[in-house]
N, C-alpha and C positions, 0 to 999 in steps of 0.2 A: 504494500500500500504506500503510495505518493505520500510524503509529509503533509502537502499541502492539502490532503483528503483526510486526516486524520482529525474524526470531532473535537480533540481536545485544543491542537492547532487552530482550527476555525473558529473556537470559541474563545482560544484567547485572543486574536484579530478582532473577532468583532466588538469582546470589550473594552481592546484598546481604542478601538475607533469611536464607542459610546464615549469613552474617558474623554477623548479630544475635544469630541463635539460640546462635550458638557463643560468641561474646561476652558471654552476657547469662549463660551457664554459670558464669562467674568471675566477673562485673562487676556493679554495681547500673545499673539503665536510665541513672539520671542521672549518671553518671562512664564512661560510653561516649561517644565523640568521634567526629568525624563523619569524623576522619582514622582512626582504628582499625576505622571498618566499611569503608572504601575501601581500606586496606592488608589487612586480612583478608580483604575478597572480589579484591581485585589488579582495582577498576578507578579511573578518576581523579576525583578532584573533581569537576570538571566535568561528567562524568556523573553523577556523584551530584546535583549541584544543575540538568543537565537534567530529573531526574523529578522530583526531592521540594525544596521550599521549604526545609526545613531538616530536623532531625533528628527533632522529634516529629512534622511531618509524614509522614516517612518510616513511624517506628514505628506511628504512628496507621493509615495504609495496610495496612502487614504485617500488624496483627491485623484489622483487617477482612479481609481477604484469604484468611486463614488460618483466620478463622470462616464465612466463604461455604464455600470450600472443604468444610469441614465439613459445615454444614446440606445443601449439595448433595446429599452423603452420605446423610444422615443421614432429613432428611425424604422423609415417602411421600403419597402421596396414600390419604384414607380407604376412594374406591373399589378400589383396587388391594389392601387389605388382607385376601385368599383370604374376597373375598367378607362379612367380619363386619362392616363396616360399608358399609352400603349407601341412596347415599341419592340424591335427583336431581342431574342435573347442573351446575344452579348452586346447587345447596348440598354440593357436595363441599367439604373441607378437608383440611389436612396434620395428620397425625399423624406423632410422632417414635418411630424405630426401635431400641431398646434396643438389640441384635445386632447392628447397621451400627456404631453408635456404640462400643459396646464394640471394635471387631473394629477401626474404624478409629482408638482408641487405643492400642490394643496396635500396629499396625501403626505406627504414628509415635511410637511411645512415648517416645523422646528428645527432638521437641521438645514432645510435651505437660509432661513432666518440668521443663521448663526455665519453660514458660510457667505452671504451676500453684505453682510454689514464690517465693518471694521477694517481690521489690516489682513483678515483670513478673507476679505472682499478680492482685493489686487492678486493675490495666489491663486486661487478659484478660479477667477475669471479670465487669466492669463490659459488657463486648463481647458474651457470650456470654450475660448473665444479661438486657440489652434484644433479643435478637434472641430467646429462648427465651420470653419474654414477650408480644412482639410475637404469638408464633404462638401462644399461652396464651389471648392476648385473645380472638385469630377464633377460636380453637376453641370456645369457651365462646359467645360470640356465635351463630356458627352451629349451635351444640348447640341454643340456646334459640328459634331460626326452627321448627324442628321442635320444639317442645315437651320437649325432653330437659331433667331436672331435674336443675341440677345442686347437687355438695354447699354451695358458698356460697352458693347459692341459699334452705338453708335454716338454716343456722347465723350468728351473729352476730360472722362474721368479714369484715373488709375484704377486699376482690379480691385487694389487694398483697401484704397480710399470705400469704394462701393460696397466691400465684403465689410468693411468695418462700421460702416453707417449702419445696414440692416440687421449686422449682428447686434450691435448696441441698444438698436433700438428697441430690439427687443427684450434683450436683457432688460431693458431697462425699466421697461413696463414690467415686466414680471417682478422685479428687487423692488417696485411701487406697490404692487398688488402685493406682496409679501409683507411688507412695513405697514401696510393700511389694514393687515389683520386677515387678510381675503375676503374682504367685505361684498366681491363680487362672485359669483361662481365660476368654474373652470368654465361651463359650458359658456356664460355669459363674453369671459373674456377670452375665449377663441373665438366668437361672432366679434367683436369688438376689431382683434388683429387681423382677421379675415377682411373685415370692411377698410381696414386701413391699408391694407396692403393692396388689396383693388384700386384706392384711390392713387397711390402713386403711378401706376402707366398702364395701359391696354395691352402692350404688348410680353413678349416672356420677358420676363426679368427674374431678377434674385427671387423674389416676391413668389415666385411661383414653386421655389421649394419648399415651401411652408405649407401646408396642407390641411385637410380638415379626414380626420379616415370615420369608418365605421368602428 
């Protein structure tokens, strides 16, 4: 058996990662001690330096982890989208799901809260903002295999510049909706970015990897 299959392995991981989340609620990243995340999850040193090299490796770990988690979620494939995108088999791509992603931050909404506010804000975000890019790229790459025009394509803005506008934006609505308690529902605030993202242009753009699934 795999180390990393072994229940008692997994169960100390994930109360390492409860200990952070819970710790990083009061604490700034870098005035957390690698004795306060082993006394708050109740297991030893030694364990703790069996999986992780030291402390930023640890937290460097957790947020990857914790953003796989996520896109798992989150991302679809373009074929599976009830049919509106429809394309051959090795030009299928992932499109991101507005309604997943809403739905699975409301659901975990204590430690999205934790990881969107502070100085564990700029870490996180730096995590989520290269992996949402990454899938920004092929999408747009394989838009343009099929001849699909897209809006950078015609405007005289850089790729990054445009990848980093729509990524933000959304983030950024969501760390508002998060701070305001989710005083709106998932379902409500995916109609919300749905309509907003319509309004920026008619034709394909970034816009259009963001989706609404069943």
């Amino acid at each position: 058996m795999k180390q990393e299959a072994d229940p008692r392995v997994i169960k100390t991981k994930q109360n390492l990662r409860a200990a952070l989340i819970a710790l990083m609620a009061d604490h700034r990243l870098d005035d957390i001690s690698v004795q306060q995340l082993t006394q708050q999850a109740h297991v030893t040193r030694g364990a703790f330096y069996l999986h992780y090299k030291n402390k930023s490796d640890f937290i460097d770990r957790t947020f990857v982890e914790i953003e796989h988690e996520f896109f798992s979620w989150v991302v679809v494939s373009a074929n599976d989208n009830n049919g509106e995108w429809e394309f051959e088999e090795d030009g299928n791509f992932d499109l991101f799901s507005l309604n997943r992603a809403f739905d699975y931050f409301a659901e975990h909404q204590q430690l999205f809260m934790v990881l969107f506010q502070g100085e564990a804000r700029n870490a996180f975000m730096a995590v989520v903002f290269n992996r949402m890019t990454e899938l920004l790229t092929h999408f747009q790459d394989t838009s343009r295999q099929f001849n699909r025009e897209t809006y950078v394509d015609e405007v005289n803005v850089p790729v990054e510049i445009a990848q980093s506008y729509i990524i933000y934006a959304l983030l950024g609505v969501i760390q508002q909706w998060l701070q305001d308690g989710v005083k709106y529902t998932p379902h409500y605030m995916t109609q919300c970015c749905d309509t907003l993202n319509g309004m920026f242009s008619k034709k394909f753009t970034y816009v259009d990897f963001f989706v609404v699934t069943e």
